[in-house]
C-alpha positions in Angstrom: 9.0 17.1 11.5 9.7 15.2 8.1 12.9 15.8 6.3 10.9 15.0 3.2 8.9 17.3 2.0 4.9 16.4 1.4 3.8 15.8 -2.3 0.8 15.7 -3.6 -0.6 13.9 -6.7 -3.7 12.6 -8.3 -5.0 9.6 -7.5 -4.5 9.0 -11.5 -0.5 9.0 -11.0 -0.6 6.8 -8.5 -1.0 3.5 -8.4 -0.8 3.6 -4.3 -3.3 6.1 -4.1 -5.9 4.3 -6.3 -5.1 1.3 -3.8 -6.3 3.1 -1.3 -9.2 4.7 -2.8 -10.6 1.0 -3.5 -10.2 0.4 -0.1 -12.2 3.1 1.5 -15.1 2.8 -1.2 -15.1 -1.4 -0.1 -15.1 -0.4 3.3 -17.6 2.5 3.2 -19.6 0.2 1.5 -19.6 -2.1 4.2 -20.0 0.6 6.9 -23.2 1.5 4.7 -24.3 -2.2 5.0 -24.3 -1.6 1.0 -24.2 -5.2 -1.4 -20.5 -6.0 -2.6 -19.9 -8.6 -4.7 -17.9 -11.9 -3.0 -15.1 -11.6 -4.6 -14.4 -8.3 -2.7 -14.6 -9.9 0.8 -11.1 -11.5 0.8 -9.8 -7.7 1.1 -12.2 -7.3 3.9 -11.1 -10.6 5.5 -7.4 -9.4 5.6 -8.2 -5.9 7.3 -10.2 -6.9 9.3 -8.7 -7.3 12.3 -5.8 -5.0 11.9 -7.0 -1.7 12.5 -9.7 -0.3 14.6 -12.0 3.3 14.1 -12.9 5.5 17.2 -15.2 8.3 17.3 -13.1 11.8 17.3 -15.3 13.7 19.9 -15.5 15.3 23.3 -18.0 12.4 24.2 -15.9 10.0 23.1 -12.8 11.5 24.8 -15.0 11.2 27.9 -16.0 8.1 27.7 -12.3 6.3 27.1 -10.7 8.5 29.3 -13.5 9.7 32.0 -12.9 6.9 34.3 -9.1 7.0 34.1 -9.2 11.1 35.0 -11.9 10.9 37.8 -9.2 8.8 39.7 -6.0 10.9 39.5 -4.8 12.0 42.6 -5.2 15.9 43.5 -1.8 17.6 43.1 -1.0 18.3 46.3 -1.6 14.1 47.3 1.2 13.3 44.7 4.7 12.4 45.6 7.0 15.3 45.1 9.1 12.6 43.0 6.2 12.1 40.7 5.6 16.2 40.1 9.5 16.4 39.6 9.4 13.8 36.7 6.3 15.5 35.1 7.9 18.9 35.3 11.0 17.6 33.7 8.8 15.6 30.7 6.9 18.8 30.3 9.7 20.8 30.1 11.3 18.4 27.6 8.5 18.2 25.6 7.8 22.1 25.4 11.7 22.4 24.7 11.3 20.0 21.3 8.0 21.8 20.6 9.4 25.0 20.6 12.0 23.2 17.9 9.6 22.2 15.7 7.9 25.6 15.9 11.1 27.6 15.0 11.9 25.0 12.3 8.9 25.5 10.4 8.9 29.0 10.8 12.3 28.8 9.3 11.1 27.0 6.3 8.4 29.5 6.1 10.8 32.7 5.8 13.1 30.7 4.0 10.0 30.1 1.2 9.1 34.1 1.7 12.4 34.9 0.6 12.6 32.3 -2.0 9.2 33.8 -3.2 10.6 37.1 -3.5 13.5 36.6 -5.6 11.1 34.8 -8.3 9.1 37.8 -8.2 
């Protein structure tokens, strides 16, 4: 979790975030297959290549990682090596997951308490 904590600001008070805003409305523009005027392109031209978009769905989850999970092994064919080092990376993950969880509800009852002594 971040040390910082998250601000938020209007795009107005922000030069970065007005940056940004031009370039989703050139680029939904473009999705659109909307008219842009030329001079806009350049900013195009240096994105495009640099990032990618993907579809957030169960049918696109299937079709990038279908394939991939129809040819796993069945459990009991993999080497008891292999099920060892995915026990411990699952364990190590839940371990720093349950850190995470216990830091925010930290920060959570630390802001209860803080809320009740303004009160």
């Amino acid at each position: 979790m971040p040390k910082t904590p998250i601000e938020f600001a209007a795009g107005t008070d922000s030069a970065g975030l007005e940056l940004v805003d031009v370039y989703l409305w050139i680029f939904k523009r473009l999705i659109d297959g909307k008219d842009m005027a030329p001079e806009l392109m350049p900013l195009v031209y240096a994105q495009e290549h640099r990032g990618n978009t993907d579809e957030v769905s169960l049918r696109a989850i299937e079709h990038r990682w279908g394939q991939h999970f129809a040819n796993v092994p069945p459990l009991e064919d993999m080497p008891p090596e292999q099920l060892e080092a995915a026990r411990e990376i699952m364990a190590k993950e839940e371990q720093r997951r349950q850190g995470a969880v216990q830091s925010l509800l930290g920060v959570c009852a630390a802001e209860r308490f803080v809320g009740r002594l303004d009160a």
